[in-house]
C-alpha positions as CSV (number, residue, x, y, z in Angstrom):
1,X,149.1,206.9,127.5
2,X,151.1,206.1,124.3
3,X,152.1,202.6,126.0
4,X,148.4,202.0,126.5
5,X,147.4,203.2,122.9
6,X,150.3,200.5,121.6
7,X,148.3,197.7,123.0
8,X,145.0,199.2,122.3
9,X,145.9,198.7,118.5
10,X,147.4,195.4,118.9
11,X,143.8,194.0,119.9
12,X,142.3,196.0,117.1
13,X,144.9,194.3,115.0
14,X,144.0,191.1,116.6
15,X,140.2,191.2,116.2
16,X,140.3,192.3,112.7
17,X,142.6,189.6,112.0
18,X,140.1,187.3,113.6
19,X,137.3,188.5,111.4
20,X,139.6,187.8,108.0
21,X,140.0,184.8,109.1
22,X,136.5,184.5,109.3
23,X,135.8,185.7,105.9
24,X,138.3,183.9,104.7
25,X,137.1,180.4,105.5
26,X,133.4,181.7,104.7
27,X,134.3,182.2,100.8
28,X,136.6,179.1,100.8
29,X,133.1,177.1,101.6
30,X,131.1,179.0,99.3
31,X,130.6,175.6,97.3
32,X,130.5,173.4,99.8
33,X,126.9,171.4,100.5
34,X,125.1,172.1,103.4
35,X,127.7,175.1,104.5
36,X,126.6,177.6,107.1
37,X,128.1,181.0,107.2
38,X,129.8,182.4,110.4
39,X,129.8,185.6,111.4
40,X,132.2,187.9,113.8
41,X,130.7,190.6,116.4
42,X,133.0,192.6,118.2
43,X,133.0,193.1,121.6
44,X,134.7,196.6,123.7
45,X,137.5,195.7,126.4
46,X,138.3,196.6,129.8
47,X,137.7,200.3,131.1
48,X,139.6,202.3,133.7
49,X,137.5,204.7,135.6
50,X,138.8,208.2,135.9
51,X,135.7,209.7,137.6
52,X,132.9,207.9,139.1
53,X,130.5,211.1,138.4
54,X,128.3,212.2,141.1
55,X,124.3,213.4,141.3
56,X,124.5,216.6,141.8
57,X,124.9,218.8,145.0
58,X,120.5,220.0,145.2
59,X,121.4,223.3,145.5
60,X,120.7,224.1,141.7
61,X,124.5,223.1,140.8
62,X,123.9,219.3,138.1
63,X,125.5,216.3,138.6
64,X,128.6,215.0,136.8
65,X,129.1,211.9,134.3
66,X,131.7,209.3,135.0
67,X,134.8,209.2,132.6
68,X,136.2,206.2,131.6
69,X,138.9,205.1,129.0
70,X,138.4,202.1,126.8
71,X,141.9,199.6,126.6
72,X,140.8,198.3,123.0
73,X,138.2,195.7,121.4
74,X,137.6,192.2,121.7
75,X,135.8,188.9,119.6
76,X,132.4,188.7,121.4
77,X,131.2,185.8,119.2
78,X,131.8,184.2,116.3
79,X,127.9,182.4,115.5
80,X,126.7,180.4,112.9
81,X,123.9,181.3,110.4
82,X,121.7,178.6,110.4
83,X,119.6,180.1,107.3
84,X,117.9,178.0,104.7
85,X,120.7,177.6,101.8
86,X,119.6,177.1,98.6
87,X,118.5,173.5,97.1
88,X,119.0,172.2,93.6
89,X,118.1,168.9,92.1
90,X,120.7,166.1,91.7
91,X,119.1,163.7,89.8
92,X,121.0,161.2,92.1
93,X,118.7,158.5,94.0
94,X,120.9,159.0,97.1
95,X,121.1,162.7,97.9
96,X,119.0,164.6,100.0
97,X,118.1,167.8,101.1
98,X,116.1,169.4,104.4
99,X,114.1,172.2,103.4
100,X,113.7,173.9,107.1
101,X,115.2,173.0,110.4
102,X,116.5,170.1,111.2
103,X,120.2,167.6,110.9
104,X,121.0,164.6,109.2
105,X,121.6,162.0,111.9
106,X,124.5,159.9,111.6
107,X,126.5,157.2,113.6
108,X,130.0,157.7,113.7
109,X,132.9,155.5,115.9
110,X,132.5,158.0,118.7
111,X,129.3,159.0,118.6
112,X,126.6,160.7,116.7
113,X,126.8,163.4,114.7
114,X,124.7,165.9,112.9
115,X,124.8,167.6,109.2
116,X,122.9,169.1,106.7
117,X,124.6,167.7,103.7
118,X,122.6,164.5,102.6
119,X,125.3,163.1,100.0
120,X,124.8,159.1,100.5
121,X,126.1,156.6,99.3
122,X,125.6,152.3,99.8
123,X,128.5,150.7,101.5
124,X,130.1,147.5,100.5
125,X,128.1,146.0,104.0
126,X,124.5,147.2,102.4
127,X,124.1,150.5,104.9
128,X,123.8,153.8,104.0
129,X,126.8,155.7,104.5
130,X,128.1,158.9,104.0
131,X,130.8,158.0,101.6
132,X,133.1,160.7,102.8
133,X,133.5,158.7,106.2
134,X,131.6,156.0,106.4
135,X,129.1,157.9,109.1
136,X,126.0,155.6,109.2
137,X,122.3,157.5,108.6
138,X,119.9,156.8,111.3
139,X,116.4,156.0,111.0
140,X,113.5,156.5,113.0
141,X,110.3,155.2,113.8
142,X,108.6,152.5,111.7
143,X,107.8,152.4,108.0
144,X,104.7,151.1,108.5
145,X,105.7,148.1,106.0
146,X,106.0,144.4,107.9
147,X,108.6,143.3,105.3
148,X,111.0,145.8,106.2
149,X,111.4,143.9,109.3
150,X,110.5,140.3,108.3
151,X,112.7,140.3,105.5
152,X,115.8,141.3,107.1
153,X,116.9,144.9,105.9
154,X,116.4,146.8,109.6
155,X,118.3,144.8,112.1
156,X,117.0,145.2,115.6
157,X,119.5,147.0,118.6
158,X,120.6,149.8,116.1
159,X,119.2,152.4,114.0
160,X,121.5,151.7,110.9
161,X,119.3,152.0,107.3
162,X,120.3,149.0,105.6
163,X,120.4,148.6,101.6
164,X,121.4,145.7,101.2
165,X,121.4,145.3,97.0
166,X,120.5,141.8,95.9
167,X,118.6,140.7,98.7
168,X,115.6,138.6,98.4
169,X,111.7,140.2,99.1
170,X,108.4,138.3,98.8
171,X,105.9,138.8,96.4
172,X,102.1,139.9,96.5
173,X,99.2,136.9,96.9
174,X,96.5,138.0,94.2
175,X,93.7,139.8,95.6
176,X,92.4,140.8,92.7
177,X,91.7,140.0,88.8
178,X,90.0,142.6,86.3
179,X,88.0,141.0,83.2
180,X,87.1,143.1,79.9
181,X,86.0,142.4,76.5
182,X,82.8,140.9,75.2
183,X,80.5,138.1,75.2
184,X,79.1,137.2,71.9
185,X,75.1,137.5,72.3
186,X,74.7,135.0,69.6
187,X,76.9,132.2,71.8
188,X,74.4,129.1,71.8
189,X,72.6,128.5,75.5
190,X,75.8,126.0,76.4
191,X,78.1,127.8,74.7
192,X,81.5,128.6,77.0
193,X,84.3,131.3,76.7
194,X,87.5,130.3,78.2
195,X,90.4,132.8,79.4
196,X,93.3,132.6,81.5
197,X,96.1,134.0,83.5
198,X,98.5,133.8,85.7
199,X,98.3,134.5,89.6
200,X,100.6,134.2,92.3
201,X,100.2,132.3,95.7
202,X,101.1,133.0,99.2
203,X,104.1,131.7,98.7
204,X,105.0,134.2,95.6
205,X,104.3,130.6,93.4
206,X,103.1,131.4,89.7
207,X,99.8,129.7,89.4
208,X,97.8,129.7,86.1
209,X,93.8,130.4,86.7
210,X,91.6,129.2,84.0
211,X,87.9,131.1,84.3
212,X,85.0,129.7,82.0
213,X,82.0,131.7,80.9
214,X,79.1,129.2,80.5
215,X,75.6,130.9,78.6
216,X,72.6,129.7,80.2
217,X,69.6,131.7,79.2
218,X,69.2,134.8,77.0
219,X,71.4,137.5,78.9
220,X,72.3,135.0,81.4
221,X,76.2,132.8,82.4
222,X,78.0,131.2,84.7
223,X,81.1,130.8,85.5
224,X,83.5,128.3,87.1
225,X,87.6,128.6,87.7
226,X,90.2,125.7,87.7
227,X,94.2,126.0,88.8
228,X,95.8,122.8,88.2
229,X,96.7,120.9,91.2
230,X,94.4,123.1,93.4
231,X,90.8,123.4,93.9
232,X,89.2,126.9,93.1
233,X,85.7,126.9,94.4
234,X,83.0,129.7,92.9
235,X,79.8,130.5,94.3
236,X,76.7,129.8,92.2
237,X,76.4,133.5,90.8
238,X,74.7,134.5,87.5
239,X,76.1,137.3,85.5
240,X,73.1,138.9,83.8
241,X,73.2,141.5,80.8
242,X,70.8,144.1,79.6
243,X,68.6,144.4,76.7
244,X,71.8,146.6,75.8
245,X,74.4,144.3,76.6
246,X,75.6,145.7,79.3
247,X,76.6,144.6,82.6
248,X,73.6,144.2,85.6
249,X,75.0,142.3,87.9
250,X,77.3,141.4,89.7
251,X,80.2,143.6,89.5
252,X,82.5,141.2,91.3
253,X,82.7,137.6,92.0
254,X,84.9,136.2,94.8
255,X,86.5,132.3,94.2
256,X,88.6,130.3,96.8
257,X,91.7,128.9,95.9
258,X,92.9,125.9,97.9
259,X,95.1,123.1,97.9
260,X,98.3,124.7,96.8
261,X,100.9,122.6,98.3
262,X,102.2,124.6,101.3
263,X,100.0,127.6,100.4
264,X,97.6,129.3,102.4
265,X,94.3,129.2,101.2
266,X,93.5,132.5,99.0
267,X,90.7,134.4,97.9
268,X,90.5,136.1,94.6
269,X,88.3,138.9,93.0
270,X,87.0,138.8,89.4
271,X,86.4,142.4,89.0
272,X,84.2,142.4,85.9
273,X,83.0,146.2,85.8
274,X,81.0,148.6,86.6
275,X,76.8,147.8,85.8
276,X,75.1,149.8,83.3
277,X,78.6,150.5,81.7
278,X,80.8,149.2,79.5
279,X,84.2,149.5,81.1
280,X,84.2,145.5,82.4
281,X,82.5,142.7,80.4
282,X,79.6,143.2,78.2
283,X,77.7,141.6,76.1
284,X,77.5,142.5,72.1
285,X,77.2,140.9,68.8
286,X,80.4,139.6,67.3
287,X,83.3,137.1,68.5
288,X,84.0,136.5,72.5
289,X,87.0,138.7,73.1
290,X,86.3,138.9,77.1
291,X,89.8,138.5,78.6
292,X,91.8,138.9,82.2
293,X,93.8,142.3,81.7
294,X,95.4,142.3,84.8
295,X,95.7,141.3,87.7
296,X,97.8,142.4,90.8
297,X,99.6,139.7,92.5
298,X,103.7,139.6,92.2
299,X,106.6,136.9,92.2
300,X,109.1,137.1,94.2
301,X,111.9,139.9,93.4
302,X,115.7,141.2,94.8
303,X,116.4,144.4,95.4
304,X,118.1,146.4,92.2
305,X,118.0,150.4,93.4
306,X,116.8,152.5,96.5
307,X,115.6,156.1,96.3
308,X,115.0,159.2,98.8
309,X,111.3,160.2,98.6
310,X,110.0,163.6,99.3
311,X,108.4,162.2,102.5
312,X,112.3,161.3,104.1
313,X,111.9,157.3,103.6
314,X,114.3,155.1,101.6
315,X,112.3,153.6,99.1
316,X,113.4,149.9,97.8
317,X,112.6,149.3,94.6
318,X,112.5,145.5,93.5
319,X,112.7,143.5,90.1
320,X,109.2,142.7,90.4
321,X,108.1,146.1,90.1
322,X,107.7,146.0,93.6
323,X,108.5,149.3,96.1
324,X,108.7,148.5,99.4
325,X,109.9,151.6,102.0
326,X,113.0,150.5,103.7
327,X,113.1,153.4,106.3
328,X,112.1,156.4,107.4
329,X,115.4,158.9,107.6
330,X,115.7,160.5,111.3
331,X,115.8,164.2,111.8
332,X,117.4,165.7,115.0
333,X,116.1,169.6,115.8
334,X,117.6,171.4,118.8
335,X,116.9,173.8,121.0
336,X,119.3,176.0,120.5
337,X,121.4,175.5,116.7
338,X,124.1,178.0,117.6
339,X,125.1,176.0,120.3
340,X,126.3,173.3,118.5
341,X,129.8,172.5,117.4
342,X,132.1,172.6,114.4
343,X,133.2,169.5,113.8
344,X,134.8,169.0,110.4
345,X,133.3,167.0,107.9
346,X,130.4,168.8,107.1
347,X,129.5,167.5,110.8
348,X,128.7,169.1,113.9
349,X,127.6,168.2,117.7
350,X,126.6,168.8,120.4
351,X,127.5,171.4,123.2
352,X,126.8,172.6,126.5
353,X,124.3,175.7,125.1
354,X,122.7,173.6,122.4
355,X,120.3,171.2,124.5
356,X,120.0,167.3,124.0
357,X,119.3,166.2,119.9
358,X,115.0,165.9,119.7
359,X,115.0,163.3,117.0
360,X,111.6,162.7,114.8
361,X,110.6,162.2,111.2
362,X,110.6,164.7,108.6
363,X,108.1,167.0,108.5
364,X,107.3,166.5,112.5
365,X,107.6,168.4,115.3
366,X,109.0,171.6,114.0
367,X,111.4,169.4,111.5
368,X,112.2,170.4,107.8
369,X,110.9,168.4,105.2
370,X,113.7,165.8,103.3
371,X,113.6,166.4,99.6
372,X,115.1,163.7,97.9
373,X,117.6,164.0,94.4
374,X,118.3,167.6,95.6
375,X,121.3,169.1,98.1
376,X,121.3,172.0,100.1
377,X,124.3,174.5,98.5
378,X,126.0,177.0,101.0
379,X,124.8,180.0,102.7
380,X,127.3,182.5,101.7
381,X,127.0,185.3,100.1
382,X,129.4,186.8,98.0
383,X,128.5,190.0,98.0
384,X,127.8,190.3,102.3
385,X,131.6,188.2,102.6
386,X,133.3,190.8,100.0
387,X,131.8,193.9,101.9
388,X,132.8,192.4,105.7
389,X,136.3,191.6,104.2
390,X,136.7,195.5,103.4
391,X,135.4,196.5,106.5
392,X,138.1,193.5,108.1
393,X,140.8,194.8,105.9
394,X,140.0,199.1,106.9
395,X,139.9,198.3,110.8
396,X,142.7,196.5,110.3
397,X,144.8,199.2,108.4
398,X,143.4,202.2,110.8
399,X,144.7,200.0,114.1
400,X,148.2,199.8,112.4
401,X,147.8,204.0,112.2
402,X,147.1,203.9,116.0
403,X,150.1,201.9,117.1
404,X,152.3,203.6,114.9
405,X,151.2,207.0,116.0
406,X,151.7,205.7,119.6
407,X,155.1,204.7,118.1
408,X,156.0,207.7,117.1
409,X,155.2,209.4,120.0
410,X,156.8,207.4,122.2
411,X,160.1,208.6,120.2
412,X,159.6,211.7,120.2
413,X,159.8,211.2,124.3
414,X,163.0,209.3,124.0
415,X,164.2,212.3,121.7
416,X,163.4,214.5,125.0
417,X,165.2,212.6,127.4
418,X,167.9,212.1,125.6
């Protein structure tokens, strides 16, 4: 029996040992981002059975329980937590966080891989990266934005997020022109207000619009428009005032632009306010100050900076003031988390238990939602680690007691036979 208690201790020893080590690498990794916690649970060894028991003998004597002796104590698992860890703001452009389930999908040269620390960074190629390895993020789905396509930053046959810095975008045709300030009601029937601005093409092409204001009865103009080198037709509209000044009709008048060399033709909206307000054009005593405020047409632009949005896309953001999203980030959720494996890195993948990677969008089936600038922090705590490594530390101390009572008993036999 004292043979058997020796080795009973050493796998006390041994699972202890295990669950320091455990502990140990839990509170080295209490900083790191996106860190899940591991636990121990033991697990009792193989029993020898002295007596099987029996049932009883029905004539009023009971039955008997089976005795067994236990050979010592085994690791029954060693899980991950996969609890939510705690995110902070970065004020970084390029990190991310997933509040709820969900990985970080990344290519790497032998496969993909999945992590919850969102740390990226552009490569010297343009692609998002981890800059730790040079993992690729994944995308998924569409942006729902033409120009992420047409103008070259998603290549087709991968799902690599490009950012490629510098690169070239279009611009925005005007659609649209809004018009405030007054007319003077003492303007001469014949009398004209001229203003201008200037609008962009199809082809991103500055243009500059000239609209006249003509006054042709009391409360009563006309316009016409003129782009050099183009012909801007208006339809025969009359902008009419109240006995106030203010705005009857209409509230908008459309003009065609054509003729642009190697433009498309373009239609164009002088918004001029809303009627019975003041808020557009009116028309008041004193000097013409009517004017084009804005309009919402854009030149061409490169790419200067890129940006995680709360809704998981990589937003491009353009020196024309321009944001165009680049790509929505993919999310992989599994089955089964604890099944997946350690790899290093931050990085884990996939095993036999944890089922194939179901890869969506943020906030989609049962996937977390990305919160950009911010990083998940670790899941340990401190105060849980410190307690398990005294528990660790007393069943290791009181399995050492075991082996060296079986020790010592085992000379006080040799004392006997000698």
């Amino acid at each position: 029996m004292a043979l058997t208690a020796l080795f009973t201790g050493v796998s006390g020893l041994a699972a202890n040992s295990t669950a320091l080590d455990v502990v140990g690498h839990n509170l080295a990794n209490m900083n790191t981002t996106g860190f899940k916690n591991q636990r121990v649970l033991f697990k009792d060894q193989v029993y020898q059975l002295i007596d099987f028991g029996s049932s009883g003998t029905g004539s009023g004597v009971g039955g008997t329980n089976a005795s067994q002796i236990g050979y010592g104590v085994g690791i029954g698992q060693v899980d991950t937590q996969f609890i939510q860890g705690a995110i902070t703001p970065t004020n970084r452009d390029l990190d991310a966080a997933i509040q709820g389930g969900g990985f970080f999908v990344l290519r790497t040269a032998t496969g993909m891989s999945y992590t919850r620390a969102g740390s990226f960074g552009v490569d010297a190629a343009g692609y998002l990266v981890d800059p730790s390895t040079g993992a690729r993020v994944q995308r998924t789905g569409s942006t729902g934005e033409p120009s992420a396509t047409t103008i070259g930053f998603q290549a087709a046959g991968n799902n690599d997020i490009r950012v490629p810095i510098g690169a070239g975008a279009p611009g925005v045709p005007t659609a649209n022109i809004i018009y405030q300030g007054n007319l003077n009601k003492n303007m001469p029937v014949g009398g004209t207000a001229v203003t201008g601005i200037q609008v962009f093409d199809s082809q991103s092409g500055p243009q500059n619009l000239n609209v006249t204001y003509t006054k042709t009865g009391v409360n009563t103009y006309t316009i016409t428009a003129a782009i050099p080198g183009a012909t801007v037709t208006a339809p025969p509209t009359t902008i009419t005032f109240d006995s106030a000044g203010l705005l009857v009709s209409p509230a908008s008048i459309p003009i065609t632009v054509t003729g642009i060399p190697g433009a498309a033709t373009q239609t164009i909206n002088l918004q001029l306010g809303t009627p019975g307000t003041a808020n557009g054009i009116s028309q008041f005593g004193g000097e013409n100050s009517i004017g084009a405020i804005t309009q919402d047409g854009l030149g061409a632009g490169v790419l200067v900076n890129a940006v995680i949005d709360n809704s998981g896309f990589v937003q491009g953001k353009f020196s024309n003031g321009r944001t165009i999203p680049l790509a929505s980030i993919a999310l992989a959720s599994f089955n089964n988390e604890g099944g997946l494996i350690h790899e290093g890195q931050n990085y884990f993948s996939t095993g036999p238990a944890s089922g194939e990677p179901l890869i969506g969008a943020s906030g989609t089936g049962g996937r977390g939602l990305v919160q950009g600038a911010k990083l998940e922090g670790s899941t340990v705590d401190i105060a849980i680690e410190f307690s398990r490594l005294i528990i660790a530390q007393r069943g290791f101390q009181v399995n050492t007691r075991t082996i060296s009572a079986a020790n010592e008993t085992l000379q006080e036999l040799a004392n006997i036979i000698r």
